[in-house]
Backbone as a chain_set.jsonl record, in Angstrom:
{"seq": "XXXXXXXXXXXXXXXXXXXXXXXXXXXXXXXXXXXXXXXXXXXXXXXXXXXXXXXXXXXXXXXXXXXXXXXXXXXXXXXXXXXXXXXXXXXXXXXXXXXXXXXXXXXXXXXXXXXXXXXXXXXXXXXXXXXXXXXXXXXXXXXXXXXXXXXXXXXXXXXXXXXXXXXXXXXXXXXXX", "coords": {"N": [[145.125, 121.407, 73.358], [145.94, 121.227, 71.045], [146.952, 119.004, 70.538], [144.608, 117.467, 70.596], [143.354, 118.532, 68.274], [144.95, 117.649, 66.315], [145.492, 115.059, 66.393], [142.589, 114.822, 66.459], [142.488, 115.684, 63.541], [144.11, 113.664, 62.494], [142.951, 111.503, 62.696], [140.218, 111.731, 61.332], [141.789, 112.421, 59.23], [142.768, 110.13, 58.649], [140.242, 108.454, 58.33], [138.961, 109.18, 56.465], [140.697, 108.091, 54.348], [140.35, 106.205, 54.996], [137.757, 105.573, 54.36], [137.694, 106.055, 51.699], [139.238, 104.496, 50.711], [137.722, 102.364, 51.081], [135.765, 103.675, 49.232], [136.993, 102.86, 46.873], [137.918, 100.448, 47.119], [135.38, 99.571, 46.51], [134.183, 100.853, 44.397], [136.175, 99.199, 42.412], [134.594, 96.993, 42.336], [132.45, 97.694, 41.514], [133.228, 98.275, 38.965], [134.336, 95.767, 37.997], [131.701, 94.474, 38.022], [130.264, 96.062, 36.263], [132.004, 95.902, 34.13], [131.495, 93.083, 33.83], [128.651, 92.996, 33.181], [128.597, 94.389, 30.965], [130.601, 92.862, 29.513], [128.204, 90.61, 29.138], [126.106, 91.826, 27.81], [127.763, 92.464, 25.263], [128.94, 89.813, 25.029], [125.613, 88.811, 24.536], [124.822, 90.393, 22.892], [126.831, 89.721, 20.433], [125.328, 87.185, 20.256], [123.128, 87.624, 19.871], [123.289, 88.97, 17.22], [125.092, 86.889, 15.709], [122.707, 85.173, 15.554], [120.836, 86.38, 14.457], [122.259, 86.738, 11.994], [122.212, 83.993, 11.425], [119.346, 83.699, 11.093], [118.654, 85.209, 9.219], [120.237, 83.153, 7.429], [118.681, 81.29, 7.536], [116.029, 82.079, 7.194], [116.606, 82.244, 3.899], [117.34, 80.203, 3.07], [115.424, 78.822, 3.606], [113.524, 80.234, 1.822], [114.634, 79.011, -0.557], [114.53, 76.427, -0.767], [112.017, 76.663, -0.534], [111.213, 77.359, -2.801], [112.401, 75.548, -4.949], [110.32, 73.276, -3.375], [107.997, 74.39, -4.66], [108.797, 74.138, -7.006], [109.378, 71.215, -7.677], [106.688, 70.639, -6.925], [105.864, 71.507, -9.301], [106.867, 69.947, -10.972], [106.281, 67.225, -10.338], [103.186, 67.739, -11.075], [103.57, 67.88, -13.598], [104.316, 65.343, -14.545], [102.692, 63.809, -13.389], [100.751, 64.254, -14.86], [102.179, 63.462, -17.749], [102.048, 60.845, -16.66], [99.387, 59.69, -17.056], [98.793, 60.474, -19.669], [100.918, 58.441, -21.07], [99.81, 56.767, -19.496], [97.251, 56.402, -20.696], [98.255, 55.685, -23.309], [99.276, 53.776, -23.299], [97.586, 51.956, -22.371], [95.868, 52.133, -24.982], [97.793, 51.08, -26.233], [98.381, 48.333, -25.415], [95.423, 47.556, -25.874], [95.277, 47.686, -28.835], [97.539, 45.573, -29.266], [96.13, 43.846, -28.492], [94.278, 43.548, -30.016], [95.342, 43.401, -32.403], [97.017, 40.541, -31.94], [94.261, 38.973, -31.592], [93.546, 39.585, -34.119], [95.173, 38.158, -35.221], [95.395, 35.485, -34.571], [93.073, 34.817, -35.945], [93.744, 35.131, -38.361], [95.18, 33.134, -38.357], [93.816, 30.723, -37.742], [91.989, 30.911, -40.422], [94.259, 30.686, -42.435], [94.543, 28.112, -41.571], [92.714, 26.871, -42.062], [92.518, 27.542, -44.666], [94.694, 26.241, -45.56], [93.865, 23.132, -45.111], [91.653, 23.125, -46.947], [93.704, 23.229, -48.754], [95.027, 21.255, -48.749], [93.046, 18.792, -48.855], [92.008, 19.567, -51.132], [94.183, 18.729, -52.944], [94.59, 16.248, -52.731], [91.996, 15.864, -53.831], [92.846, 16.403, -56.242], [95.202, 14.52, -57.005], [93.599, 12.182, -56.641], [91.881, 12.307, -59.158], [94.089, 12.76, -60.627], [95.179, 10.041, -60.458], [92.437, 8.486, -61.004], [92.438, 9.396, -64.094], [94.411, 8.505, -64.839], [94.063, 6.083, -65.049], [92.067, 5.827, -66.372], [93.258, 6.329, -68.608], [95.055, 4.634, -69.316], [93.097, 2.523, -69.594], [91.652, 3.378, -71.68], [93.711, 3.586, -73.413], [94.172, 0.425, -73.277], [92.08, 0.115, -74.501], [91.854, 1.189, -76.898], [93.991, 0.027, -78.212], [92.726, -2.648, -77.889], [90.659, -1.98, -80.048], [92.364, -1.395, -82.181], [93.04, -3.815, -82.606], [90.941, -5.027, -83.331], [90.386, -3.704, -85.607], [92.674, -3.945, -86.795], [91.806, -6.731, -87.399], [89.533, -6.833, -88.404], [89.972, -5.338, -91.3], [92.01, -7.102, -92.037], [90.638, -9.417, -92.126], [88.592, -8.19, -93.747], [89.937, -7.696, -96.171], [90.776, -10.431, -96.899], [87.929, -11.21, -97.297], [87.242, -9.515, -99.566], [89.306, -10.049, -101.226], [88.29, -12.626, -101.291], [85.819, -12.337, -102.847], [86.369, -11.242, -105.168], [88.161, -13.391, -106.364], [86.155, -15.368, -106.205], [84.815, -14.111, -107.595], [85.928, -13.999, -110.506], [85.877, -16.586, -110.912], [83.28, -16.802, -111.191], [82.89, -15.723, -113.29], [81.424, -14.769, -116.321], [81.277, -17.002, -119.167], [81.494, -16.11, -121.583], [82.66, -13.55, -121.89], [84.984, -13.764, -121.962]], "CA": [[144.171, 121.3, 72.398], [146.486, 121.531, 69.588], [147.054, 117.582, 70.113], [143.412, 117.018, 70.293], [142.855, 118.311, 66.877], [145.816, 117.102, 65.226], [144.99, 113.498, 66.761], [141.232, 114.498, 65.683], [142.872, 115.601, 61.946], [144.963, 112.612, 61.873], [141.612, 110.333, 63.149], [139.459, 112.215, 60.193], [142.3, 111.801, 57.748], [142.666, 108.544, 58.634], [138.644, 108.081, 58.542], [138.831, 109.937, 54.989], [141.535, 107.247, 54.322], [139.663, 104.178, 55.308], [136.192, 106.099, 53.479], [138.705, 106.449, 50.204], [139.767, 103.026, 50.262], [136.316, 101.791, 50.742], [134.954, 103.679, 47.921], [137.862, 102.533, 45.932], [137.216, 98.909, 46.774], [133.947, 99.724, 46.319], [134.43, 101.502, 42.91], [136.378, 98.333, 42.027], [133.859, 96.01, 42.361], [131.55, 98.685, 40.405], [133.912, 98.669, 37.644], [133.62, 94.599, 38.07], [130.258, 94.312, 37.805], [130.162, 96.585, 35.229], [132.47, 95.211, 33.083], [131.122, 91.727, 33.514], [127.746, 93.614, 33.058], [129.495, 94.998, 29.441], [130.941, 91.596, 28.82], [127.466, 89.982, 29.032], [125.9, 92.84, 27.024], [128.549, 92.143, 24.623], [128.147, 88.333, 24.185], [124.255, 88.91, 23.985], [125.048, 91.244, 21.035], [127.653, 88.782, 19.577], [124.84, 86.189, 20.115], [122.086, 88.322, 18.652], [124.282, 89.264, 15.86], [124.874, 85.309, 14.978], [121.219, 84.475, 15.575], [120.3, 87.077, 12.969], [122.667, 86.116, 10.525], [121.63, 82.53, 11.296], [118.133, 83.459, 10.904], [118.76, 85.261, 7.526], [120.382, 82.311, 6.482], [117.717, 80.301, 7.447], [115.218, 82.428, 5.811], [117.153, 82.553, 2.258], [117.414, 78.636, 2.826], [113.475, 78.608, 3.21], [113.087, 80.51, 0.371], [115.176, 78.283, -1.65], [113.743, 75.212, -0.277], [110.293, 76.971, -1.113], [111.387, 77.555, -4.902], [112.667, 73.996, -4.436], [109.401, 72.346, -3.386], [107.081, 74.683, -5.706], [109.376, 73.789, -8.542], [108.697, 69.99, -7.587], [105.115, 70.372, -7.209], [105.388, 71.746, -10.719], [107.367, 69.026, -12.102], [105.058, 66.388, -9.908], [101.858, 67.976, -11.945], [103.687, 67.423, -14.886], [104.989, 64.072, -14.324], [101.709, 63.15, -12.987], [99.838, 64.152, -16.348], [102.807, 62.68, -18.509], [102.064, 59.452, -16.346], [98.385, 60.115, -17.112], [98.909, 60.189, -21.019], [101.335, 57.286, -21.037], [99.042, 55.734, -19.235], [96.348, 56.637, -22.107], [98.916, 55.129, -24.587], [99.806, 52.225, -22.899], [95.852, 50.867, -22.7], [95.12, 52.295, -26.237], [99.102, 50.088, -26.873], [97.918, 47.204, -25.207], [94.458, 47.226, -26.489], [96.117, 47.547, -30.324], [98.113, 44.344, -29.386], [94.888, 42.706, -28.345], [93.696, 43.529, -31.263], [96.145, 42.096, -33.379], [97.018, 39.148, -31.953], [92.981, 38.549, -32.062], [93.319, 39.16, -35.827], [96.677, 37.148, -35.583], [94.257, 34.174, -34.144], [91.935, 35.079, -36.971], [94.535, 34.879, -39.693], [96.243, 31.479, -38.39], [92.683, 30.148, -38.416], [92.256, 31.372, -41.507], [95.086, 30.084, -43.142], [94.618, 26.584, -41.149], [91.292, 26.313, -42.728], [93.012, 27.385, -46.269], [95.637, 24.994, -45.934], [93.534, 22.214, -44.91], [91.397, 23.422, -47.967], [94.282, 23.153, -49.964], [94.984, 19.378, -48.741], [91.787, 18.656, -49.343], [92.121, 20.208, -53.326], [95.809, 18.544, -53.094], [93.811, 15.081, -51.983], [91.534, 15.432, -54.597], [93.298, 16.626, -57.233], [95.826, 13.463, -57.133], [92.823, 10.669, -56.727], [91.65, 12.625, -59.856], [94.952, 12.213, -61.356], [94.826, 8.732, -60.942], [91.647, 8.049, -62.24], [92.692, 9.689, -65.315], [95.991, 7.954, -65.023], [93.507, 4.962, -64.853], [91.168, 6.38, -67.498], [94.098, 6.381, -69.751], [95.642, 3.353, -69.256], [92.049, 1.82, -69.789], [91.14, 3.778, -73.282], [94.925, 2.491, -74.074], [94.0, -0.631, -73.494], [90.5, -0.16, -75.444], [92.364, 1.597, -78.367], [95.213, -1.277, -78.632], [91.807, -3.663, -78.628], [90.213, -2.266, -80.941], [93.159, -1.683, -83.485], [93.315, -5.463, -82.782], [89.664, -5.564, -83.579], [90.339, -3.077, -86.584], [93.11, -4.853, -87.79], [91.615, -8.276, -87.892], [88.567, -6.485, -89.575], [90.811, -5.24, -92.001], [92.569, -8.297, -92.379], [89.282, -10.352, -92.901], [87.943, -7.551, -94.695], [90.619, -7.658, -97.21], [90.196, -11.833, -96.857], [86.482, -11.205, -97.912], [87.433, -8.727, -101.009], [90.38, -10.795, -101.769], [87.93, -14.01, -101.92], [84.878, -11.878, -103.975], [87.774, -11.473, -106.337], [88.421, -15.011, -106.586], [84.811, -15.804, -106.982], [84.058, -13.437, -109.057], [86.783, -14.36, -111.503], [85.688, -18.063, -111.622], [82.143, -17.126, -111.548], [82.145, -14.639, -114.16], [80.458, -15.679, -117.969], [82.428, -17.323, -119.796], [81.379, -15.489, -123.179], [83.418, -12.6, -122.281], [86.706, -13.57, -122.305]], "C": [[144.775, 121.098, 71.024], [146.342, 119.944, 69.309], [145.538, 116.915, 69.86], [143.215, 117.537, 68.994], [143.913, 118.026, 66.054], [145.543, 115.487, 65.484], [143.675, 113.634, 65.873], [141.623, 115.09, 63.724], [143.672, 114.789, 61.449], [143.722, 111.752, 62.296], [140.428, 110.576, 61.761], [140.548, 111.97, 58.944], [142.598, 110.68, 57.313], [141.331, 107.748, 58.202], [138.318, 108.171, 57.064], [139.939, 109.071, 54.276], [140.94, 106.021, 54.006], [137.905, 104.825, 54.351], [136.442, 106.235, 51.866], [139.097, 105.023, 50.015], [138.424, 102.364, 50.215], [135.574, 102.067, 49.405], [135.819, 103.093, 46.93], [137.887, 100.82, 45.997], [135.731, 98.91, 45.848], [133.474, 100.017, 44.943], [134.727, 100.417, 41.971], [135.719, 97.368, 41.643], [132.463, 96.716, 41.943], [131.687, 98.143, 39.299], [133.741, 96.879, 37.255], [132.625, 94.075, 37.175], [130.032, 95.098, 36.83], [130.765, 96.466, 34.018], [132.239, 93.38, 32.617], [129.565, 91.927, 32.952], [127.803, 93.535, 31.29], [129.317, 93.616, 28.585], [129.973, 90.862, 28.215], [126.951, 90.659, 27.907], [126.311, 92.402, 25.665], [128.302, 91.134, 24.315], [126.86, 88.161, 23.829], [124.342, 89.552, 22.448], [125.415, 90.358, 20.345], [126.329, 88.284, 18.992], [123.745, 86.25, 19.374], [122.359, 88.522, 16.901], [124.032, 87.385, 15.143], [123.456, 84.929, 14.783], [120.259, 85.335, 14.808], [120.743, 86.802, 11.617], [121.972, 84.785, 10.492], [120.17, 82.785, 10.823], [118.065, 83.981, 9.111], [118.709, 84.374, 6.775], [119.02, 81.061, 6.576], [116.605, 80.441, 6.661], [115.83, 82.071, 4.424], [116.956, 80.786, 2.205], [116.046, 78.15, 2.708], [113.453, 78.838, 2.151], [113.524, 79.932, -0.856], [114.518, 77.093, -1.379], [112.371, 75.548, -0.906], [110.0, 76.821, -2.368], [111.235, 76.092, -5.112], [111.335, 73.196, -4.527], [108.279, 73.354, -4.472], [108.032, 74.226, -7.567], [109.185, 72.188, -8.896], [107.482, 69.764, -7.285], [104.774, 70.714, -8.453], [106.016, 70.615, -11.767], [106.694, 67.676, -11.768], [103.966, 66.392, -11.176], [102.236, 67.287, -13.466], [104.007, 66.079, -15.078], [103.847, 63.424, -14.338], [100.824, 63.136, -14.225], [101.12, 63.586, -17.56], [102.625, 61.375, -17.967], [100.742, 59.068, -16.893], [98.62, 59.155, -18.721], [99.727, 59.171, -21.519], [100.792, 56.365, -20.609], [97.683, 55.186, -20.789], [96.653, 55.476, -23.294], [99.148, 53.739, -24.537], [98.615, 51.419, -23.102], [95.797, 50.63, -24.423], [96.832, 51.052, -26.91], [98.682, 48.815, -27.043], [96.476, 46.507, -25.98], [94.344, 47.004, -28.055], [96.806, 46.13, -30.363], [97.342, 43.388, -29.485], [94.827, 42.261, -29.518], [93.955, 42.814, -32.361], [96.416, 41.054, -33.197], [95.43, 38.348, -31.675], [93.16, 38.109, -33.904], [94.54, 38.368, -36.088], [96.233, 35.459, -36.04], [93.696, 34.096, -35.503], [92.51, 34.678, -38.413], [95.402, 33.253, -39.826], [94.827, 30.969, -38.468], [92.436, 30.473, -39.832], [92.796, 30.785, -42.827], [95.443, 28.168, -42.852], [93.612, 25.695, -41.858], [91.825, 26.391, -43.958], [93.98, 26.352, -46.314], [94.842, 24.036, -45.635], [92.358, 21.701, -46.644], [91.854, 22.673, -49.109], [94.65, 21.659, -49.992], [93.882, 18.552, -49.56], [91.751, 18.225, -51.227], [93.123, 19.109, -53.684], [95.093, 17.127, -53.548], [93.498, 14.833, -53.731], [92.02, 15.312, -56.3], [94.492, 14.995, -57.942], [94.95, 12.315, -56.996], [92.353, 11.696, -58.063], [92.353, 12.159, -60.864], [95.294, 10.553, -61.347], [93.413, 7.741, -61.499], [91.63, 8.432, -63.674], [93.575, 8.712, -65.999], [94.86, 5.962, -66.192], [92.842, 4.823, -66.247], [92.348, 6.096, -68.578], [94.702, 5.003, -70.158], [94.566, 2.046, -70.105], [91.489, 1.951, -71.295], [92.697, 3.106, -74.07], [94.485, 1.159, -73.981], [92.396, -0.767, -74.686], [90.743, 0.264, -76.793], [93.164, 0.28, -78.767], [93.796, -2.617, -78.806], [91.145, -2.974, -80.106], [90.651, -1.826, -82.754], [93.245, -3.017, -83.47], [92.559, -5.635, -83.721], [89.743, -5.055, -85.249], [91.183, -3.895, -87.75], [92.743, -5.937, -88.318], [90.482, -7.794, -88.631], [88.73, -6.161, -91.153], [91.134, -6.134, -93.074], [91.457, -9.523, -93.102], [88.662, -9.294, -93.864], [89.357, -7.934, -96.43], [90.438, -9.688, -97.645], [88.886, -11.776, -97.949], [86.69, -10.483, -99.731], [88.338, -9.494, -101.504], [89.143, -12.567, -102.433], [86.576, -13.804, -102.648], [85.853, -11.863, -104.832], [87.978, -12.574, -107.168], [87.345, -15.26, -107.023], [83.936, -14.961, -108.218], [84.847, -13.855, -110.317], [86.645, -15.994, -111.773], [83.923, -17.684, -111.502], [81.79, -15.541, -112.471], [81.245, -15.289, -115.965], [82.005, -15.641, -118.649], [82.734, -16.774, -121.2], [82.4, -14.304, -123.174], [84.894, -12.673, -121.933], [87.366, -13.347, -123.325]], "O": [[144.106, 120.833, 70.026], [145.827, 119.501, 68.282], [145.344, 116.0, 69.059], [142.705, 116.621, 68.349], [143.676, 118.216, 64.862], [145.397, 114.787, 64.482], [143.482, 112.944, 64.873], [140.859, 114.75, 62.82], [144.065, 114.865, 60.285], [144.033, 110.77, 61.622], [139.862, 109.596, 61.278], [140.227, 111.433, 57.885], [142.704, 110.225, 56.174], [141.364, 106.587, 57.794], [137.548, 107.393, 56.502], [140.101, 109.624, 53.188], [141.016, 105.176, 53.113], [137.162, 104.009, 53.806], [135.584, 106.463, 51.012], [139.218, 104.598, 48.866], [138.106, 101.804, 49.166], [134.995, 101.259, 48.679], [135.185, 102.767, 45.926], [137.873, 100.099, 45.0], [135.322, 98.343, 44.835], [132.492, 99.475, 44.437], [134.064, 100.303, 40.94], [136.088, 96.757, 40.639], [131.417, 96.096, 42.132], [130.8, 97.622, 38.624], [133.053, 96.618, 36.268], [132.648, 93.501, 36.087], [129.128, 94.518, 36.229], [130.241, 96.828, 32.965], [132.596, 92.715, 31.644], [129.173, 91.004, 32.239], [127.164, 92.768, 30.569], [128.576, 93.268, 27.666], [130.2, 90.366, 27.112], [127.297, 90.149, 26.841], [125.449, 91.993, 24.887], [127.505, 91.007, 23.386], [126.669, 87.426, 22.861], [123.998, 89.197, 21.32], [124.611, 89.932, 19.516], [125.959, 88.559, 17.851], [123.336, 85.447, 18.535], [121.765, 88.266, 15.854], [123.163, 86.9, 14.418], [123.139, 84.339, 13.75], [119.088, 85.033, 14.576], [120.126, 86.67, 10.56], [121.202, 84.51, 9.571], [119.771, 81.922, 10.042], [117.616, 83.379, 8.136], [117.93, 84.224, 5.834], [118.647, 80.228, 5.749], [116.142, 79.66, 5.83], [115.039, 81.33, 3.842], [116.412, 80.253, 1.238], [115.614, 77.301, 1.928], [113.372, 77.945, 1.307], [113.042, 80.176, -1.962], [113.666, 76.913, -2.249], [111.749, 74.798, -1.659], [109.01, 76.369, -2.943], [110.181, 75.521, -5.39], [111.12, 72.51, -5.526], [107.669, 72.575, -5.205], [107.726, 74.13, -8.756], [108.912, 71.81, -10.036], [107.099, 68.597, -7.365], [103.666, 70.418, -8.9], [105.752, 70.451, -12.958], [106.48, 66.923, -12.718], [103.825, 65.498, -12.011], [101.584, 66.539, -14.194], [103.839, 65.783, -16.261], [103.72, 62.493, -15.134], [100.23, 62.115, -14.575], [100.48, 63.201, -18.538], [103.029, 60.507, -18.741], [100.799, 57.917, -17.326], [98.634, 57.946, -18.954], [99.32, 58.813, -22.625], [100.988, 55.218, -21.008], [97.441, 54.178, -21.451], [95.896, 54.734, -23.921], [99.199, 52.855, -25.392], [98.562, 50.42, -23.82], [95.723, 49.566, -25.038], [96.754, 50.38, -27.938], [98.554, 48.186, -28.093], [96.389, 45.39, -26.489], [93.477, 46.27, -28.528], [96.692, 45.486, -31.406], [97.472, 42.367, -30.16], [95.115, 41.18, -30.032], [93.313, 42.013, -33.041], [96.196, 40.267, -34.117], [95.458, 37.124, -31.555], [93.024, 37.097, -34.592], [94.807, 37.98, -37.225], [96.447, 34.684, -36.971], [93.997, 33.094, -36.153], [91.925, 34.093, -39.324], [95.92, 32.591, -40.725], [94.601, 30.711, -39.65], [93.272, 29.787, -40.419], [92.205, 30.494, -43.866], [96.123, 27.342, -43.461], [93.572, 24.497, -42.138], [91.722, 25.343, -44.596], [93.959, 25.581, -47.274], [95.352, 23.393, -46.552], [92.266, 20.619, -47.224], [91.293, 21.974, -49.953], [94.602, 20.955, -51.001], [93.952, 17.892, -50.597], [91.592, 17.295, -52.018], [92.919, 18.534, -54.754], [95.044, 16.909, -54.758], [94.112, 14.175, -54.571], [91.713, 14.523, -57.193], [94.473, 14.591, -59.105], [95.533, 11.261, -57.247], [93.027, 12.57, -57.517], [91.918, 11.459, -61.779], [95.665, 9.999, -62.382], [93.391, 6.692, -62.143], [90.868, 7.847, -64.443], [93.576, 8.256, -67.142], [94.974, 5.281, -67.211], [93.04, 3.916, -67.055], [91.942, 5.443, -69.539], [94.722, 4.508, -71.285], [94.904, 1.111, -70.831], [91.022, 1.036, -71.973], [92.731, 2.345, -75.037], [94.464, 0.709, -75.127], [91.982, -1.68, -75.4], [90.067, -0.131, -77.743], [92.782, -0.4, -79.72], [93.863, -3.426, -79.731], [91.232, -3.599, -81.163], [90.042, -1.834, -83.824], [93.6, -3.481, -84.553], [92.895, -6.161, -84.783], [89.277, -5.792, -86.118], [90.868, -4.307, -88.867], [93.107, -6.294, -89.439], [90.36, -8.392, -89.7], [87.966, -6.533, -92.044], [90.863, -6.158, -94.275], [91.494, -10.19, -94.136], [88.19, -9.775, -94.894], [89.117, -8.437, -97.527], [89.958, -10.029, -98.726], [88.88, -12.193, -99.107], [86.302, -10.988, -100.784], [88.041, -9.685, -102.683], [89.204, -13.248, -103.457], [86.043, -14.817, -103.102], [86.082, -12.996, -105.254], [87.964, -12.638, -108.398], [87.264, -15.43, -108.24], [83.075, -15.071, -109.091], [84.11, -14.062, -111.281], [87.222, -16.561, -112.701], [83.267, -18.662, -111.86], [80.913, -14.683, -112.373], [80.604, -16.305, -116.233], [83.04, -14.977, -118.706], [83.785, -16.882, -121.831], [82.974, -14.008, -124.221], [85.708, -11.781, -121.698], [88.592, -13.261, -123.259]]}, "num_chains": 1, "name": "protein.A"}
């Protein structure tokens, strides 16, 4: 009997052997799975971790973007009413140009009609001056006749007094010499 239980305590320590190595595989492929378990764990965290910062940054980048487009809807508004009032200026510009080159029109007529006016005046003023010219020429000639006329009146007048003279001196009385 002694060999039967040393066979059956070498068959149990052997059994407790092969039940020890099993859990110790077994343990192994615990520890395994539990460290690939970990690992995963672990990169989820990492990945959480990044995908929070990322989201931070994404928020802060919204919120700048947000500033961003409310700061260009405020410079839009303004843009849009400075286009507004330039626009204003530009009609009331344009309609000022009208204006003047209407009265531009207005003033070259104006002055087309005064200069034509002044032709006109110019016109008459020089057939004026030659009927004067004419006029003059004509009383010269009517003065130079009638110093002709004056002189020969003159001339016969003095003739006539010169020959009462004469006749009077042969037809005066003879008592008073």
């Amino acid at each position: 009997m002694r060999n039967i239980l040393t066979n059956l305590l070498i068959a149990v320590a052997l059994g407790l052997c092969v039940l020890i190595w099993y859990q110790w595989v077994r343990e192994g492929d615990s520890h395994k799975k539990v460290q690939a378990l970990t690992d995963t764990v672990h990169d989820r965290d990492e990945t959480i971790q990044g995908n929070q910062s990322r989201i931070r940054q994404i928020e802060a980048e919204n919120t700048r973007v947000d500033g961003l487009k409310n700061q260009l809807t405020a410079t839009l508004k303004t843009n849009r009413q400075e286009i507004l009032t330039l626009t204003k200026d530009l009609d009331k510009a344009n309609a000022e140009v009208d204006r003047q080159a209407k009265q531009v029109d207005a003033y070259k007529d104006a002055l087309e009609r005064a200069n034509e006016s002044i032709k006109k005046q110019n016109e008459d003023v020089k057939r004026q001056n030659d009927e004067l010219k004419k006029l003059a020429e004509e009383r010269n000639e009517i003065v130079t006749k009638y110093n002709k006329v004056v002189a020969d009146f003159n001339e016969l007048a003095n003739k006539w007094n010169a020959l009462q003279e004469s006749l009077s001196k042969t037809n005066a009385p003879a008592g008073k010499k």
